[in-house]
N, C-alpha and C positions, 0 to 999 in steps of 0.2 A: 677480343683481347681479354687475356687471363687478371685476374685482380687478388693478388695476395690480401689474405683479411688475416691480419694480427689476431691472437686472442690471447685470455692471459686465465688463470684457473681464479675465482672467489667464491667461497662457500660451496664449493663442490659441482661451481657448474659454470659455462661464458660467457666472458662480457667482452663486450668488444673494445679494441684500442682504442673508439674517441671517450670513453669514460675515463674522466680524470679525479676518481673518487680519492675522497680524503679517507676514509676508512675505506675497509673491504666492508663487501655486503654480509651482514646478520646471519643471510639464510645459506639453507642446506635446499635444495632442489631436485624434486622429483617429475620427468617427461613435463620439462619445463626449462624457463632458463631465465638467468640474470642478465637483464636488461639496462640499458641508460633511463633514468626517472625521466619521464613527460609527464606529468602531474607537478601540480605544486601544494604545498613548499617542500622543494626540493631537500630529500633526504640528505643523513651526513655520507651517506656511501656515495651519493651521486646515481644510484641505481635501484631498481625493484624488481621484481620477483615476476616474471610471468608464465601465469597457467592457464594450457589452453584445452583440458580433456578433462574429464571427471575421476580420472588417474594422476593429474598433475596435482601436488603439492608443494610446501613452500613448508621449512622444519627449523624452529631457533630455542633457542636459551635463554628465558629469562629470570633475573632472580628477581623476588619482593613477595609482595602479597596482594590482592584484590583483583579486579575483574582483571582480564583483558580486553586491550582496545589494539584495536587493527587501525592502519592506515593504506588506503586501496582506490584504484579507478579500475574501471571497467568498462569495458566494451559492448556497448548495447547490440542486441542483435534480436531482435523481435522479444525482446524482456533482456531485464538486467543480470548480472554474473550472481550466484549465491554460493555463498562458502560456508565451510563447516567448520570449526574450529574443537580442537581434542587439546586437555591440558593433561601431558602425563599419564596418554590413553583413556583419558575418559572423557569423551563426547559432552560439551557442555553449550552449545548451541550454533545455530548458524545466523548470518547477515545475508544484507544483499547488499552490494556497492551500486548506489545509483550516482556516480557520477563518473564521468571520463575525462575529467579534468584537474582537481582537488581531492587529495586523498582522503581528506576528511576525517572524522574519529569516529569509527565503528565498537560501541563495547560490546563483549559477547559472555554472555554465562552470570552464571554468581561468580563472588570470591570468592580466592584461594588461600590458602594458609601462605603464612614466609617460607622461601625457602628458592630453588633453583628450581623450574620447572621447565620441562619440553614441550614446547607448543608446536603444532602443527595446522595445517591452513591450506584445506584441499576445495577445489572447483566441486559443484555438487548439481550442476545444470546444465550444462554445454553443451550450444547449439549451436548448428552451422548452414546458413542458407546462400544461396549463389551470392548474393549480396554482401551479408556480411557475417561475422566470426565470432561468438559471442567468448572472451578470454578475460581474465580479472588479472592483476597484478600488482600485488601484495609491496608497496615500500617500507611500512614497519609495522611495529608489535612490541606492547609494554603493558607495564600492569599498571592499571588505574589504583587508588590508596582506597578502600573501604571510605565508604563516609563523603568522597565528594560529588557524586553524581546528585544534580538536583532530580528532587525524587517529582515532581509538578510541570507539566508539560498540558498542552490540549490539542483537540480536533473538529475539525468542524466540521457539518453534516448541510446541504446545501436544499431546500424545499423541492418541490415540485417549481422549474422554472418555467414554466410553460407559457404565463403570460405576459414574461419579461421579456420575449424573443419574436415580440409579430411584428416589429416595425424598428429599422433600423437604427431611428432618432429615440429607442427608449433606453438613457442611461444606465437603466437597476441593475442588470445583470453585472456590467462591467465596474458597476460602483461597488457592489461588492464584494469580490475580486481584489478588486484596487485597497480595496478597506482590510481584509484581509491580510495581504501584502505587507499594508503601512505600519498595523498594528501586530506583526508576525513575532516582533520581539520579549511586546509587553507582555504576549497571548502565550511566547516560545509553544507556536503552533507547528504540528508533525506532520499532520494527514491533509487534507482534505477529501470528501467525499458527497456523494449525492444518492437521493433515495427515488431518482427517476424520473420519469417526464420531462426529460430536458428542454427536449421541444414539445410544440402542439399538434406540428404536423408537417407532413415534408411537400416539396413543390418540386417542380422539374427543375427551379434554379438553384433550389436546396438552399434556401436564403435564410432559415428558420435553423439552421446546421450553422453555417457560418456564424452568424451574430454569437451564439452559443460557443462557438470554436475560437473566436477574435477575444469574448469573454474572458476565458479561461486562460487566454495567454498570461494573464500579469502571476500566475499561478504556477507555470512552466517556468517563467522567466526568471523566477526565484528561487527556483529549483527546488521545491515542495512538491512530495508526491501526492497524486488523488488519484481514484475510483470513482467514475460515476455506474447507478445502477442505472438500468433500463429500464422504461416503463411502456404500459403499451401505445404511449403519443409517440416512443423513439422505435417504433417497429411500423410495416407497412399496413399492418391492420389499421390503422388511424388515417383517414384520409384527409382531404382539403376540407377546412370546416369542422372536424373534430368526428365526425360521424365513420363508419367503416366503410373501407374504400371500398370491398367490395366484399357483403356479407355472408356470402355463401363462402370467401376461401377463409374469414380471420381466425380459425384455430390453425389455418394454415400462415398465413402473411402474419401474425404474430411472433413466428419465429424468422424472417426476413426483415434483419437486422444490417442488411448490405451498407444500406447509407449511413449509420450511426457510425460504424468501423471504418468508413470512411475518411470520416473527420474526427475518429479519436482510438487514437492505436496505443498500444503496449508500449510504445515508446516514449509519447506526449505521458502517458501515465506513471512512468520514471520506477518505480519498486513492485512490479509486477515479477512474481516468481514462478506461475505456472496459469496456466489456462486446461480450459475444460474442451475448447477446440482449438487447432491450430488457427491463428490471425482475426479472432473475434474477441473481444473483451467481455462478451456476453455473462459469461462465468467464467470469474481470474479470483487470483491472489495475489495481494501484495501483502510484505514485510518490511518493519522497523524495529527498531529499537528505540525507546524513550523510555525516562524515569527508572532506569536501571533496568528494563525485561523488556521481553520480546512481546511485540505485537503483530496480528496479522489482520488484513480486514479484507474479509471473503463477498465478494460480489455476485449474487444470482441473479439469472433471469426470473421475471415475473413469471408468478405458477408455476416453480418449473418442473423440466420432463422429470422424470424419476433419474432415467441414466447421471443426468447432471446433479440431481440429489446427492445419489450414490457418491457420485467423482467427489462432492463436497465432503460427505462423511471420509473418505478417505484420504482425504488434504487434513484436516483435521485431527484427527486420529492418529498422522505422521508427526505431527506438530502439536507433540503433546505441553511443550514448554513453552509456545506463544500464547496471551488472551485472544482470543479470538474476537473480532467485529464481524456478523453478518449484517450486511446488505442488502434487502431487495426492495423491488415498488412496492409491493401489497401483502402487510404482514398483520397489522392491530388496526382497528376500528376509531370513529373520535370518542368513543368514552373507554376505549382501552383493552378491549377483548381481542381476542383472536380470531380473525374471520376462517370462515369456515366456509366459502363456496370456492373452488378453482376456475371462474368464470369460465373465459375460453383457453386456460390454459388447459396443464397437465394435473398438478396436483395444488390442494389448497393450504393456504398459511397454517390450516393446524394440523395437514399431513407431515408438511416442514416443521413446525414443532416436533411431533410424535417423533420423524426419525433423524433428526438432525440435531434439530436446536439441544433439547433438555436432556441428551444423549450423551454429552459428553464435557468432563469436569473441566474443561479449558474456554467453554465461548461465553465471554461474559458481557455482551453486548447485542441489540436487533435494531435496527433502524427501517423504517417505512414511510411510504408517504402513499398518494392515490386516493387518499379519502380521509373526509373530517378537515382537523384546521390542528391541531396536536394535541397529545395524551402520552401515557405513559403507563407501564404495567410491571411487575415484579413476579416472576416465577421462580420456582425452587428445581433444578436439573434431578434427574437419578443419582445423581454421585454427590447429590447435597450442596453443591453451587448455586448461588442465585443467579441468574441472567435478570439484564435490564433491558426494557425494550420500549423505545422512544417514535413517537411518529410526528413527524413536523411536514403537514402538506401547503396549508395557506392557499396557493392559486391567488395569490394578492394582485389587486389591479392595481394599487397604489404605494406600496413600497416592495424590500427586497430582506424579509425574514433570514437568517443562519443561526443555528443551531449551534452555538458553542461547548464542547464538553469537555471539562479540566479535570486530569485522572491527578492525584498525590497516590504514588505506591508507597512513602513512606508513611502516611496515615490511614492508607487501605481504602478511598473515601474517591468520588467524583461528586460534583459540581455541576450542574447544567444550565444557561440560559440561554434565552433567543433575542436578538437584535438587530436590528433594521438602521444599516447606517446611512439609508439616501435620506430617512427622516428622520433619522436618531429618534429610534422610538423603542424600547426595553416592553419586551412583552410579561413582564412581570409573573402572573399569573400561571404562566406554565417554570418555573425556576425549580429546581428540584437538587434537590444534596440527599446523597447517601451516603454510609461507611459502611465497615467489613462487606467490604465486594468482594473479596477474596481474588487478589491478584496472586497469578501462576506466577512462581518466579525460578 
């Protein structure tokens, strides 16, 4: 049986007869099309914008002055949807929409002058696997007023968990998580992430995965993106008991990462934007926005190979207007240096320095753990940036250390401490505050 479908023209593209919008929709659409809103809160048109190619865009009018902020869900599809946004043809940053449900408020760029401006809002990553469709769909677009984004936000960076995950009866892990969570407001926490060893070692029931994966739920459920790095306890070079499973292959079983990816996919990760191999988290990116600019916090494998080096520099180097966070397990020592052996990897923490880290004026951040208990170090990049680089490992058998670090971009300044909420216990001793860190904006 044939089925007449009504359509009716709004901003230059269709929507279907059950849209009973109160206004017409905003936009102008490009190899795309106006849709009925599934997201909430439901726009005044009753509709949004959806693009499903890296040709599709979404083109409005706005008058005022100051940033812009999108509102958007997306379609997760082994990572989230990332958009570009042009004010007036001039390219002033992208987002990524990590939700498929809540449009949210995405801000993108610096401000703009007063005035009537064309904005535009194109897919910039579009992928498609038999399963699913990766599409964004844009419900609005307006300019934020100069002066009201709180410029104070934080992140938190998560120890070496390794010995919070051998026996199923041990709280720490999941306290907190849960702590996290509770205090997500007071913290207005953005990231979460980890600097490795999540487990200690894997078992045929992979029980040491789980406990870790059950963890990190209260973390998903809030909808807070994280990055965990890998360390070599989360690869198969580590066997039962902490020793090498089997020592003739571990510069090989060090990169057999099978079961880590397992239990923690580009999905559960929520603002992942690109990867270094298809469906491994081993080397990703993810992006935010907080405190008015753009952030990213790049994730490597321990040691890593050169090619993945490279793919870094080149993430990077694209994304000249995000600060950059790297990530990896083995980067600074416990009194603060730069280790210098690439054990059984590929290359060592000051190879990563020499062509990555101090390379380039955007990465203002290193996080490590694998060795010592925490430190801290300051380098000067080539292009006269400082990078800060924090190691917080612990291996604590009696509480659950996190690494808090609160950026202000409107005093140029972070904040750093570490806190242990199963026994509320303030590590004092490692607290550190800097200014002019020189935020990319």
């Amino acid at each position: 049986m044939a089925v007449a479908t009504v359509v009716v023209i709004a901003g230059g593209a269709f929507v279907g007869s059950t849209a009973s919008a109160a206004e017409a929709s905003p936009f102008t659409v490009v190899d795309g099309a106006i849709r009925t809103a599934t997201g909430t809160p439901v726009p005044a048109s009753g509709t949004h914008a959806s693009l499903w190619g890296n040709s599709s865009y979404a083109s409005t009018s706005i008058s005022g002055s100051g940033r812009v902020v999108i509102g958007a869900i997306g379609d997760n599809c082994q990572g989230w949807p990332t958009v570009q946004v042009t004010v007036d043809g001039v390219n002033v940053g992208q987002t990524t929409i990590v939700s498929a449900t809540s449009y949210g408020t995405y801000p993108v760029g610096a401000a703009v002058g007063a005035g009537q401006h064309t904005v535009r809002i194109q897919l910039v990553n579009d992928f498609r696997a038999d399963s699913c469709d990766r599409n964004v769909h844009i419900a609005s677009a307006r300019m934020e007023t100069a002066g009201t984004t709180d410029p104070k936000f934080s992140f938190a960076v998560l120890p070496d968990t390794q010995q919070e995950v051998l026996g199923s009866s041990d709280p720490r892990f999941l306290n907190r998580t849960n702590w996290l969570v509770q205090n997500r407001s007071a913290l207005d926490l953005r990231f979460v992430t980890s600097s490795g060893d999540v487990v200690n070692w894997d078992t045929p029931d992979h029980a040491q995965y789980v406990i870790a994966r059950n963890a990190m739920r209260p973390i998903e459920n809030a909808a807070i993106p994280y990055a965990l790095a890998l360390g070599n306890h989360d690869t198969q070079a580590t066997g039962v008991g902490g020793s090498a499973r089997d020592p003739a292959r571990t510069r090989e079983l060090i990169r057999d990462t099978s079961v880590f990816n397992q239990y923690f996919t580009v999905s559960q990760y929520r603002a992942v934007t690109g990867q270094f191999e298809a469906g491994k988290v081993d080397n990703s990116y993810s992006t935010f926005t907080a405190g008015g600019v753009q952030w990213m916090v790049l994730t490597l494998e321990l040691w890593p190979r050169v090619a993945a080096v490279n793919w870094a520099r080149s993430v990077v180097a694209a994304n000249p207007r995000h600060n950059v966070i790297v990530v990896t397990h083995d980067y600074i020592d416990g009194n603060g240096a730069i280790e210098q052996s690439a054990g059984y990897g590929a290359t060592s923490p000051q190879y990563l320095f020499d062509n990555l880290v101090k390379q380039y004026a955007n990465i203002r951040f290193v996080f490590s753990g694998h060795t010592g208990i925490a430190a801290n170090r300051v380098d000067t990049g080539v292009n006269g940036n400082k990078i800060y680089s924090f190691l917080q490992t612990f291996h604590s058998n009696s509480t659950n250390p996190v690494r808090l670090v609160e950026v202000d971009t409107a005093a140029n300044s972070l904040r750093t401490w570490i806190y242990a909420p199963y026994t509320n216990r303030s590590f004092t001793e490692y607290d550190r505050s800097f200014t002019g860190i020189g935020v990319v904006r």
